[in-house]
MIGU-708170 format. One record per residue (C-alpha): residue number from 1; residue in one letter; x, y, z. Coordinates in steps of 0.05 Angstrom, whole numbers. Layout:
N
[node NUM a [X Y Z]],
...
***
This chain:
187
[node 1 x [1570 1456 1351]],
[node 2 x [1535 1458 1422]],
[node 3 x [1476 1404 1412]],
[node 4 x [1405 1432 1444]],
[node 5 x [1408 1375 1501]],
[node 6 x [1481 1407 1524]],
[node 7 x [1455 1481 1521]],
[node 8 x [1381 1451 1558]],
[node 9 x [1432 1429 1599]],
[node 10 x [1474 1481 1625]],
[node 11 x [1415 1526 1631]],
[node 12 x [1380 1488 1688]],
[node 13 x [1437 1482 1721]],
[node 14 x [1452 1552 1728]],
[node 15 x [1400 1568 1775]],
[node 16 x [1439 1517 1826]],
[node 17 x [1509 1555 1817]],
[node 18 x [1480 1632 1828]],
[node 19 x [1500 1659 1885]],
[node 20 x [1446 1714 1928]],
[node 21 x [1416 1763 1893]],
[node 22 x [1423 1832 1905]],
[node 23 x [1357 1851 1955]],
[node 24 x [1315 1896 1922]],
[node 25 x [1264 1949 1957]],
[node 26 x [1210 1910 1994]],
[node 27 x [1215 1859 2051]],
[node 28 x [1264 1822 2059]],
[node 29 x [1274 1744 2095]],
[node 30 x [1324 1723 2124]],
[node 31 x [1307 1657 2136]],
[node 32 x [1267 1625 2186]],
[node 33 x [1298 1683 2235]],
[node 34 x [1262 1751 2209]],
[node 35 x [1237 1803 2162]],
[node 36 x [1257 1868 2148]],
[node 37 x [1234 1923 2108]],
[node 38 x [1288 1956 2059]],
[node 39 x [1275 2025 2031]],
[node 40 x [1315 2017 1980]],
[node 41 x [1363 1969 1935]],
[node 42 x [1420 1939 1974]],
[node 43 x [1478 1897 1942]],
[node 44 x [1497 1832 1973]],
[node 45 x [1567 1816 1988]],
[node 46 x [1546 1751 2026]],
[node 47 x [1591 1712 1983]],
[node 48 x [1618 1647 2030]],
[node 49 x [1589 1666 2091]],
[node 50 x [1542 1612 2128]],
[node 51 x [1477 1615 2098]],
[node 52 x [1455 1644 2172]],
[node 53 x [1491 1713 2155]],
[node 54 x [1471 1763 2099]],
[node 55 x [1513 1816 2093]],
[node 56 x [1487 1877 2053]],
[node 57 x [1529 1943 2032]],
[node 58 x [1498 2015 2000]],
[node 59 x [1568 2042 1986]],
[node 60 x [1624 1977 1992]],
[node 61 x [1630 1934 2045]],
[node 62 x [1695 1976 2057]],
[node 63 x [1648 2038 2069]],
[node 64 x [1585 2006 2099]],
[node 65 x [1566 1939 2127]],
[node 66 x [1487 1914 2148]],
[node 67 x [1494 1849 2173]],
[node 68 x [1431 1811 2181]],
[node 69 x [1443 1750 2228]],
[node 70 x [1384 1699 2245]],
[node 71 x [1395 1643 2297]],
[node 72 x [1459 1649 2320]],
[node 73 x [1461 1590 2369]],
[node 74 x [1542 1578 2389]],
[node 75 x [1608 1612 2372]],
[node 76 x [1602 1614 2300]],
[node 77 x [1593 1687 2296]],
[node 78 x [1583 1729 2233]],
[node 79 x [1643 1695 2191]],
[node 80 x [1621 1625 2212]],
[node 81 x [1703 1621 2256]],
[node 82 x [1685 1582 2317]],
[node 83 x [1723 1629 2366]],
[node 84 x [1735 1597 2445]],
[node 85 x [1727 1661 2471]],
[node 86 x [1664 1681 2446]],
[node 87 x [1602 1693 2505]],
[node 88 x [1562 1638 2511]],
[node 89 x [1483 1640 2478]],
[node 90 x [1437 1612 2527]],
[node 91 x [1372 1624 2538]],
[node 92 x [1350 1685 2582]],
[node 93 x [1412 1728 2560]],
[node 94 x [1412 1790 2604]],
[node 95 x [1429 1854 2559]],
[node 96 x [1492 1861 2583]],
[node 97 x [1507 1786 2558]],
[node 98 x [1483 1813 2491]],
[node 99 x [1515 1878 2486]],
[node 100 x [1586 1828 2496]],
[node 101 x [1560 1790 2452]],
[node 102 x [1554 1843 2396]],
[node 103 x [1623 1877 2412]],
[node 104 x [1651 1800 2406]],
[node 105 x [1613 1803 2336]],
[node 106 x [1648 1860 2315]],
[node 107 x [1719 1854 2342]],
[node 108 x [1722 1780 2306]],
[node 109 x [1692 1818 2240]],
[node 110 x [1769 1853 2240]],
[node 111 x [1752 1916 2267]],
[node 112 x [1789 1939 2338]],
[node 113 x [1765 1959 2407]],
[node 114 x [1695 1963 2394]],
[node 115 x [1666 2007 2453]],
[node 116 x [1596 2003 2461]],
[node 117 x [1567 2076 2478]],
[node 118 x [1495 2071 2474]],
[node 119 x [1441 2009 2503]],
[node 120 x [1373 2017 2514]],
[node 121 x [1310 1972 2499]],
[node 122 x [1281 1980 2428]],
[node 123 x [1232 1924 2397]],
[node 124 x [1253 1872 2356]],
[node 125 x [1183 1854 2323]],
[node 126 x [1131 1849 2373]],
[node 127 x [1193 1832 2433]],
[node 128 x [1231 1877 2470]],
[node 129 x [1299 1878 2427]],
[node 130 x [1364 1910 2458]],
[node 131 x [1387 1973 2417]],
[node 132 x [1463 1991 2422]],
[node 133 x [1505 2043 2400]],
[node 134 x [1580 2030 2387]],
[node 135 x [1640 2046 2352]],
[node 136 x [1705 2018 2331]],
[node 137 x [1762 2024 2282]],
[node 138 x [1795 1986 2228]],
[node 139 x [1855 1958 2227]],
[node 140 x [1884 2019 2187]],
[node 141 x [1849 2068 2232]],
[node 142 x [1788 2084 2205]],
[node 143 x [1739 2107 2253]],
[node 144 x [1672 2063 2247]],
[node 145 x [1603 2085 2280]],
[node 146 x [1566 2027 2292]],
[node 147 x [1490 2010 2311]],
[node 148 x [1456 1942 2335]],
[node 149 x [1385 1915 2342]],
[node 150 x [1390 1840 2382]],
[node 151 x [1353 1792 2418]],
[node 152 x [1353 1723 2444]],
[node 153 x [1298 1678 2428]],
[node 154 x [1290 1610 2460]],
[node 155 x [1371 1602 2463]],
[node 156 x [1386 1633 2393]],
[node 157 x [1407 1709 2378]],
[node 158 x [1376 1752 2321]],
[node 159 x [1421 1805 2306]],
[node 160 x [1409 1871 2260]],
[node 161 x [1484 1900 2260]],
[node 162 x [1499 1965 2222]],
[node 163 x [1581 1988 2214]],
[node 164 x [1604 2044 2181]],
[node 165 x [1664 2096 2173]],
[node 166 x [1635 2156 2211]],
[node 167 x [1659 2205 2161]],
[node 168 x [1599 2210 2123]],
[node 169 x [1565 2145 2109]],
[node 170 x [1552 2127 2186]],
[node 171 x [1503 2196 2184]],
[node 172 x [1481 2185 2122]],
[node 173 x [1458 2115 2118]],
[node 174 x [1436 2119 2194]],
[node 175 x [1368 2137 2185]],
[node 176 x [1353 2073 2135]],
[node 177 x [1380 2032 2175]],
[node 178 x [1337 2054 2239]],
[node 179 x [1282 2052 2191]],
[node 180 x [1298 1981 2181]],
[node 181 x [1304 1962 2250]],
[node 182 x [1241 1982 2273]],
[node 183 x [1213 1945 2214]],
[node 184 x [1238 1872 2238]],
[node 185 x [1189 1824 2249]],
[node 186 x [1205 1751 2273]],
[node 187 x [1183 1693 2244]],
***
């Protein structure tokens, strides 16, 4: 028989072992970095990432990807791989330092020959935010639309990065996602 100081226990230190919880409608933090505003329930496939990178899925992370990156300050990138031929962050990053930035993001995320198609400014909170288009492909071929919100902050990158196959859930999903974007605040 389990004794009450053994069950007492294990139950406070369960809260210690959870993983992220899956982000519910409302704002959501993401760390010291920024807030965002979610329409609607997301589930959160962060799992081992660094605790700098939340990644959020509607349909899979097979189908659909939202990363939400805060303070990106060196080559870790959205898997946490140091990668030597990642651009550098520094402060004063001219946009097209970030848009290479961004397809560096999503070629070491797995995905091939991201092209981006689209950059124009778009705020990021109250600062003037770089908005990109993009798409890529999977390693099987899967063609991947692709939308970004970024900006460098005092030597650091904020990054609102959006990937998904284009047949279907890219269109569909699009929308929320803008909706999101322009709902970033900084912190």
């Amino acid at each position: 028989m389990i004794g009450r100081r053994a069950v007492l226990l294990a139950a406070l230190a369960l809260p210690g072992c959870a993983s992220f919880r899956d982000p519910v409608a409302g704002d959501f933090r993401v760390g010291s970095g920024f807030v965002v505003t979610l329409a609607q329930d997301w589930s959160d496939f962060s799992g081992s990432r660094p605790h700098f990178v939340r990644l959020l899925s509607r349909n899979g992370i097979a189908l659909d990807r939202l990363y939400l990156a805060r303070d990106l300050s060196g080559l870790e990138g959205l898997r946490g791989r140091v990668r030597k031929d990642a651009p550098p962050i520094h402060a004063g990053m001219s946009d097209a330092e970030l848009s290479a930035y961004v397809a560096h993001c999503v070629d070491a995320s797995g995905y091939t020959a991201p092209q981006i198609t689209g950059m124009r400014p778009q705020a990021f909170g109250a600062a003037r935010g770089l908005r990109l288009d993009l798409t890529t492909r999977t390693g099987d071929g899967l063609d991947i639309g692709g939308a970004a919100l970024v900006i460098e902050r005092e030597g650091k990158v904020q990054l609102i990065l959006f990937l998904a196959a284009r047949e279907h859930y890219f269109a569909t999903l699009l929308p929320e996602v803008e909706a999101i974007m322009a709902s970033a605040v900084l912190l």
